[in-house]
Each structure stands twice: as structure tokens, then as C-alpha cells.
LUMBA-183719 format. One record per residue (C-alpha): chain; residue number from 1; residue in three letters; y, x, z. Coordinates in nm, 3 decimals. Layout:
<zalos>
<zalo chaine="A" num="NUM" residu="ALA" yy="Y" xx="X" zz="Z"/>
...
</zalos>
This chain:
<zalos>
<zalo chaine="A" num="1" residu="UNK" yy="-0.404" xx="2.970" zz="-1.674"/>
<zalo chaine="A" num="2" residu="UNK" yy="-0.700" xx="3.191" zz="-1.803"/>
<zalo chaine="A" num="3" residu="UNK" yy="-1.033" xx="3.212" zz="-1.647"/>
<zalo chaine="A" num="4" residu="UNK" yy="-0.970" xx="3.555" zz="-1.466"/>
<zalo chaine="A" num="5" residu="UNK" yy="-0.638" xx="3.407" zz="-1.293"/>
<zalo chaine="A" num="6" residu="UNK" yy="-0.794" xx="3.181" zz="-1.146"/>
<zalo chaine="A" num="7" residu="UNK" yy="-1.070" xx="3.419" zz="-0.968"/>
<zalo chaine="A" num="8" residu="UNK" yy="-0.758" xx="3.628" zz="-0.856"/>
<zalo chaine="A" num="9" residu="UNK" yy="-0.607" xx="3.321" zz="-0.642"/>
<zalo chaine="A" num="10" residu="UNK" yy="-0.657" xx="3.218" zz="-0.326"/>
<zalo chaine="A" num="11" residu="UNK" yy="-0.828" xx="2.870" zz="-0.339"/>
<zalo chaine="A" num="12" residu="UNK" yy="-0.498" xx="2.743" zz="-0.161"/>
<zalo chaine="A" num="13" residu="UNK" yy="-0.318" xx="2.908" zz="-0.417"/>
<zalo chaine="A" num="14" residu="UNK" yy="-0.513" xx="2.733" zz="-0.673"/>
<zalo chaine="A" num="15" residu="UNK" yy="-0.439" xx="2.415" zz="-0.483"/>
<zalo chaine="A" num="16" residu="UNK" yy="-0.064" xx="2.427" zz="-0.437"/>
<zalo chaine="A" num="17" residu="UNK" yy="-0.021" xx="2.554" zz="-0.822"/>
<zalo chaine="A" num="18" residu="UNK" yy="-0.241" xx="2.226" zz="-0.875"/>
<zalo chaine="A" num="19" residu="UNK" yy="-0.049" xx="2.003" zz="-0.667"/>
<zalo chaine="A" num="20" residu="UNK" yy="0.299" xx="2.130" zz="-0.816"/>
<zalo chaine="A" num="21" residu="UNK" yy="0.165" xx="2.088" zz="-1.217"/>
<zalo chaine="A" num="22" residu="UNK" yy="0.005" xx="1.718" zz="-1.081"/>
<zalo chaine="A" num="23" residu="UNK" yy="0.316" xx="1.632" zz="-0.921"/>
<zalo chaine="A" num="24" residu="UNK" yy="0.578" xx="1.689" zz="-1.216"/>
<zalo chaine="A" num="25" residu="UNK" yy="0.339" xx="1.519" zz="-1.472"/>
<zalo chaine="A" num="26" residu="UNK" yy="0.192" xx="1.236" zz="-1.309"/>
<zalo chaine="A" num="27" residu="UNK" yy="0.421" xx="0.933" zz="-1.324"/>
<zalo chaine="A" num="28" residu="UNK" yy="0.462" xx="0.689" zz="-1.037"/>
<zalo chaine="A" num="29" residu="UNK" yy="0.375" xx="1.009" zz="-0.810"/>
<zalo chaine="A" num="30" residu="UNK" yy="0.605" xx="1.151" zz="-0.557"/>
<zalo chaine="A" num="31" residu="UNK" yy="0.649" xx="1.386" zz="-0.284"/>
<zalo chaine="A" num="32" residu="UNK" yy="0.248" xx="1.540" zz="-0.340"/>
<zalo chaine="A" num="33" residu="UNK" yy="0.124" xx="1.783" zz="-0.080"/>
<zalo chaine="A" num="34" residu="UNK" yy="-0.190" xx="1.876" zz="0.003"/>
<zalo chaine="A" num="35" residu="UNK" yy="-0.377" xx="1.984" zz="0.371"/>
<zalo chaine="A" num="36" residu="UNK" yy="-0.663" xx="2.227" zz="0.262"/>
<zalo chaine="A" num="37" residu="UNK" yy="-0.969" xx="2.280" zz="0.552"/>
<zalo chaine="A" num="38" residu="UNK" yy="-1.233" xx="2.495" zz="0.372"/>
<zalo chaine="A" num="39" residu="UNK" yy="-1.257" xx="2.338" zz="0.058"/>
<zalo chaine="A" num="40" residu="UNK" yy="-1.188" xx="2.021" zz="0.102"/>
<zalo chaine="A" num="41" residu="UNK" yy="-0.815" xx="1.892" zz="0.010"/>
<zalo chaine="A" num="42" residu="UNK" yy="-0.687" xx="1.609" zz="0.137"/>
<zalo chaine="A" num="43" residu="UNK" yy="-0.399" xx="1.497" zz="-0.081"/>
<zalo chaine="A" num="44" residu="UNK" yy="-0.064" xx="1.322" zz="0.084"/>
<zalo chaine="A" num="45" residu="UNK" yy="0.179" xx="1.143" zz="-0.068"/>
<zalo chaine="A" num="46" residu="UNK" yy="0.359" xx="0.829" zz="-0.257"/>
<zalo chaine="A" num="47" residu="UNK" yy="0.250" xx="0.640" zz="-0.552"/>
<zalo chaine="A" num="48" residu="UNK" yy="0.421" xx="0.347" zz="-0.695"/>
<zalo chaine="A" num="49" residu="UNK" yy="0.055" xx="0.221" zz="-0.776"/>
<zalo chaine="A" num="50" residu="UNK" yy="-0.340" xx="0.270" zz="-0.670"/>
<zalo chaine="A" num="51" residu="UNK" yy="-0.401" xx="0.377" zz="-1.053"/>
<zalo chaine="A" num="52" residu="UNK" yy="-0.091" xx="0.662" zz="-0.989"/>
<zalo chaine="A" num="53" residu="UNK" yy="-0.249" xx="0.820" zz="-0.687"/>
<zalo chaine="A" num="54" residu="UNK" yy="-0.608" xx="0.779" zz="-0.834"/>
<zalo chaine="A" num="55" residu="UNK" yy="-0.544" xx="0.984" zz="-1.136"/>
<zalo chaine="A" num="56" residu="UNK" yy="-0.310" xx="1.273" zz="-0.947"/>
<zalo chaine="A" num="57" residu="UNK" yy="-0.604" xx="1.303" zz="-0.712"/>
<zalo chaine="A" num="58" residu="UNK" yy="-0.805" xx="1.285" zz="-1.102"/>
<zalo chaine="A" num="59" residu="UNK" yy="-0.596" xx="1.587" zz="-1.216"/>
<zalo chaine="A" num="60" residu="UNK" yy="-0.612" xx="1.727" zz="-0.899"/>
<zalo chaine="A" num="61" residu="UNK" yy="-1.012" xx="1.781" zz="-0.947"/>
<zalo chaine="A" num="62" residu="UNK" yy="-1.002" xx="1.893" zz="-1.268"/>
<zalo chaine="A" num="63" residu="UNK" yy="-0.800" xx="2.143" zz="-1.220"/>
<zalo chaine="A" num="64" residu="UNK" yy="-0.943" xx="2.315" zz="-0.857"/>
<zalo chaine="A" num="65" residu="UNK" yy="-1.292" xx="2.334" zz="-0.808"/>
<zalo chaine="A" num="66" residu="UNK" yy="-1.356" xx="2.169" zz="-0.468"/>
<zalo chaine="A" num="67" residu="UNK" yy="-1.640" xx="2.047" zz="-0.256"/>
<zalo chaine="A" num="68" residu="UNK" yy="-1.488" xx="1.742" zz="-0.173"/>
<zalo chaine="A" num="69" residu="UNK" yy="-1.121" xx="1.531" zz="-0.241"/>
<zalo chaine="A" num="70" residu="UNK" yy="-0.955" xx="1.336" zz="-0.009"/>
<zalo chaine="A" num="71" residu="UNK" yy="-0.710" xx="1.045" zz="-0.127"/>
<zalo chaine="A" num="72" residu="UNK" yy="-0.501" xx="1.009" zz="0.123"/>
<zalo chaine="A" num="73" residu="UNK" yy="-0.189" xx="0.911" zz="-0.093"/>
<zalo chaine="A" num="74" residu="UNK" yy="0.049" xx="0.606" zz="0.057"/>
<zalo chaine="A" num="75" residu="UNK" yy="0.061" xx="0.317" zz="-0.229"/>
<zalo chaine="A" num="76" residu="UNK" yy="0.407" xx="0.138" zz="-0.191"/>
<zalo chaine="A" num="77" residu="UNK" yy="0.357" xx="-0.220" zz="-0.101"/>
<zalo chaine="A" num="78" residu="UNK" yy="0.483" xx="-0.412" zz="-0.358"/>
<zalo chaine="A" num="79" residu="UNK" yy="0.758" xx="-0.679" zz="-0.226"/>
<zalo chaine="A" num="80" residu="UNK" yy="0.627" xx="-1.004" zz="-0.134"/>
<zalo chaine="A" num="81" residu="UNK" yy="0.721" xx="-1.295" zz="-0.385"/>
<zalo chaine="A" num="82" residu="UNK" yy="0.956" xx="-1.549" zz="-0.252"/>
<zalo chaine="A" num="83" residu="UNK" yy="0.790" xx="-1.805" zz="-0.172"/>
<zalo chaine="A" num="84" residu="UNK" yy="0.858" xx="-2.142" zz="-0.386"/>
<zalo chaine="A" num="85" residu="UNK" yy="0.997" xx="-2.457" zz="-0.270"/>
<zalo chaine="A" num="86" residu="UNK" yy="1.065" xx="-2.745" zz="-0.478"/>
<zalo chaine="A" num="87" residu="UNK" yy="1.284" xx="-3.052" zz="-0.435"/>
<zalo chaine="A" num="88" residu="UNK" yy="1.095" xx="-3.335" zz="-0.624"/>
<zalo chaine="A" num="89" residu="UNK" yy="1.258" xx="-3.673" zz="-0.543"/>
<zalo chaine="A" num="90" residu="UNK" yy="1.348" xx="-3.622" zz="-0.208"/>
<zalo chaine="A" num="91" residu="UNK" yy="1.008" xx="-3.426" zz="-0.078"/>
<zalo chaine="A" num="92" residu="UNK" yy="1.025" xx="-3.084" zz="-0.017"/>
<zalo chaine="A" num="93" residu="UNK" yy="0.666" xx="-2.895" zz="-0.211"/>
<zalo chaine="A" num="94" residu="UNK" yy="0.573" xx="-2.530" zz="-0.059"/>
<zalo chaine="A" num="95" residu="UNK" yy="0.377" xx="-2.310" zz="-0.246"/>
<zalo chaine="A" num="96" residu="UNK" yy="0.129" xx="-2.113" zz="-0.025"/>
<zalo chaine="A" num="97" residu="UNK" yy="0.089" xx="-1.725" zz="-0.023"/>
<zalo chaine="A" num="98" residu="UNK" yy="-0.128" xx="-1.514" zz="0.090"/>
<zalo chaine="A" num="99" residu="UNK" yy="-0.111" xx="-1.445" zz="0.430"/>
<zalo chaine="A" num="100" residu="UNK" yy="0.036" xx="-1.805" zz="0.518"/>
<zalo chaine="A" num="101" residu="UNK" yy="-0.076" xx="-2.055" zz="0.763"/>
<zalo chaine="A" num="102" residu="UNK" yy="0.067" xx="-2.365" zz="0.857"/>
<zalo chaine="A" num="103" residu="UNK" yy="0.213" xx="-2.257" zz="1.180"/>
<zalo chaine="A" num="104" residu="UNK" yy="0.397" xx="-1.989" zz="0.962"/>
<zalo chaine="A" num="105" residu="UNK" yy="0.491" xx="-2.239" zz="0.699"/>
<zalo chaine="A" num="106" residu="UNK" yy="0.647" xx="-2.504" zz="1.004"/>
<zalo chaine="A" num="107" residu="UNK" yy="0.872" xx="-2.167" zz="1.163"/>
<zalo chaine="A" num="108" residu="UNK" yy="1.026" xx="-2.146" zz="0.831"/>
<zalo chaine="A" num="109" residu="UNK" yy="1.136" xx="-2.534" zz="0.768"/>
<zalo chaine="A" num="110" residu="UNK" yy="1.164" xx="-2.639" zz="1.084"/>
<zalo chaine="A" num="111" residu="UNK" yy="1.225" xx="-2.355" zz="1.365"/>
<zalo chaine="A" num="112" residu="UNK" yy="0.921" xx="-2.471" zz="1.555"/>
<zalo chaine="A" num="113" residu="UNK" yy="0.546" xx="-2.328" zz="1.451"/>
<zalo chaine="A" num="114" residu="UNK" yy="0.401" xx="-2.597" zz="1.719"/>
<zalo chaine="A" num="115" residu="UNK" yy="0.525" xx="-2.882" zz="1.464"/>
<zalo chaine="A" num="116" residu="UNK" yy="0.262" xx="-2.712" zz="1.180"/>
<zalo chaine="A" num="117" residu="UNK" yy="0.058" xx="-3.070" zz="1.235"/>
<zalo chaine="A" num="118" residu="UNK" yy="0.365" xx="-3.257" zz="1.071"/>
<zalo chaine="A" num="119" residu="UNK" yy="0.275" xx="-3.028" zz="0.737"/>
<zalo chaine="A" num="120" residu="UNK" yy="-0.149" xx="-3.116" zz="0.829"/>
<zalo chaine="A" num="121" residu="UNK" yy="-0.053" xx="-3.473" zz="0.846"/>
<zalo chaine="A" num="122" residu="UNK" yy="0.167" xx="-3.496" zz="0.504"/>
<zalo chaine="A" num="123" residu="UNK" yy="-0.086" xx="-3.317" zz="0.324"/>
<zalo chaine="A" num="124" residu="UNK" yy="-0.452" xx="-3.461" zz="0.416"/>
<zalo chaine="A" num="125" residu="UNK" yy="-0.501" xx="-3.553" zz="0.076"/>
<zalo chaine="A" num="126" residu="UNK" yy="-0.540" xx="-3.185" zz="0.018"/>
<zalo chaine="A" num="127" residu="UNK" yy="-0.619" xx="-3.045" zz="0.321"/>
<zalo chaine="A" num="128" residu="UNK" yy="-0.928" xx="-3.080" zz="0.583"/>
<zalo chaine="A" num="129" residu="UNK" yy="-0.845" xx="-2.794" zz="0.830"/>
<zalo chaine="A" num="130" residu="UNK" yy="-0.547" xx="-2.734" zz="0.911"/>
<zalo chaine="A" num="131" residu="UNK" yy="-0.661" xx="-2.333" zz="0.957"/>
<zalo chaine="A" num="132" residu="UNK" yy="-0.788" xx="-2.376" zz="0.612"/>
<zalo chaine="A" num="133" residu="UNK" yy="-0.493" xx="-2.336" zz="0.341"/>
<zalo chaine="A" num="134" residu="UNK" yy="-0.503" xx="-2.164" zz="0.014"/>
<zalo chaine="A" num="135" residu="UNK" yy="-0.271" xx="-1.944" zz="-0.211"/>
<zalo chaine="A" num="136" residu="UNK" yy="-0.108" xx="-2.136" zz="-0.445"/>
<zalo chaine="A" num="137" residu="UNK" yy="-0.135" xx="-2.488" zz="-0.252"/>
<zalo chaine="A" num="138" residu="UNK" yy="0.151" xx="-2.681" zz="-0.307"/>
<zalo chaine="A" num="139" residu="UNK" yy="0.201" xx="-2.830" zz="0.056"/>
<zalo chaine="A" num="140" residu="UNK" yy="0.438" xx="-3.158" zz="0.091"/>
<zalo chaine="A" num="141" residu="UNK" yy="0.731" xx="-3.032" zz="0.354"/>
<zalo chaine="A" num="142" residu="UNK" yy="0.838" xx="-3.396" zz="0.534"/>
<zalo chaine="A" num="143" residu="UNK" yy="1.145" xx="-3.385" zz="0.669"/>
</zalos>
């Protein structure tokens, strides 16, 4: 595009010819729209990644002169790990995740998040609180 097209387009025009190029080069990038108020964009869409949607909205700047960008594009969540139980002799060993608590962690083994204290108890060699757990704790499970 030379310097005197883009004086001849609309500045939405200048977006959506943005957003299309942006779209079929950026990897990890789909479905890219754009809302336009004045000249401020505020770009929609999917990104498999926070560095994908960081550098469409990147390419998106360089190529339209606007007074302010908006990234408004939906990262996909990544699926949560399994989490990992081993069998060591007999005991049952939970790793934690983020997000987990011990009520959680006492649904999953043994129907009931009320019996979380059974988990506390096994594991005060570790653990003080039992609202205080860690990723990556490996909690005993008793049976």
C-alpha cells in the first residue's frame, strides 16, 4: 500500500484492510474483528496465546495510525493438568494445583468436602493451616 492509498481510505477502511492482512499472517490468531469509535479500535478475537494477541494488536498499530488500541482479544485457557496421585506403599500422595484447597481435594477422594480435616490431620508435618496449601504440595490421601 503506497502513501497516497492510504490518505484515500476511510480510517475504517484502513482498519478492516489491517485486521484482514493481521489476521491471515499472525499465527495462533483467529476470527479478528475490530469495533472502531473515532479512532480508537478495539480489537476482538481468539488467540491460542497472550504473546499471539499481543503482537496482532502489534501489527495492528503499525499498520493504522490510531489514537489509542484496545486488546480485547479472548486467550484460550489452556487445559488444566491432571492432577497427580501416587500410590506409594499403600498411601495415596496428591499433588496440589493451583486453585486447590483441601475441601476440594476431600470431594475428589472421598465424596464429602466436610472430611478435608482427615487430609489436615495426615499432613501436619507439612501443613499449619489447613486454608494454607501450596502448588505442588504433595498431600498424604488416608484412606
Amino acid at each position: 500500500m503506497g502513501l497516497f492509498d492510504m490518505f484515500g481510505k476511510s480510517f475504517d477502511d484502513q482498519v478492516n484492510e489491517a485486521i484482514k492482512n493481521v489476521g491471515a499472517t499472525v499465527p495462533g490468531v483467529s476470527d479478528l474483528h475490530a469495533e472502531v469509535r473515532g479512532k480508537v479500535i478495539t480489537l476482538k478475537g481468539k488467540a491460542e496465546s497472550r504473546d499471539a494477541a499481543n503482537l496482532a494488536m502489534q501489527k495492528i498499530d503499525q499498520a493504522v495510525k490510531a489514537d489509542n488500541i484496545v486488546n480485547a482479544i479472548e486467550v484460550e485457557k489452556a487445559p488444566e493438568p491432571e492432577p497427580v496421585v501416587e500410590q506409594v506403599s499403600g498411601e495415596r500422595f496428591y499433588e496440589v494445583v493451583s486453585g486447590d484447597t483441601l475441601g476440594a481435594i476431600s470431594q475428589k477422594f472421598y465424596g464429602k468436602a466436610g472430611d478435608y480435616m482427615k487430609i489436615f490431620e495426615a499432613n501436619r508435618d507439612i501443613l499449619d493451616n489447613p486454608d494454607l496449601i501450596k502448588p505442588g504440595q504433595n498431600l498424604k490421601i488416608p484412606e
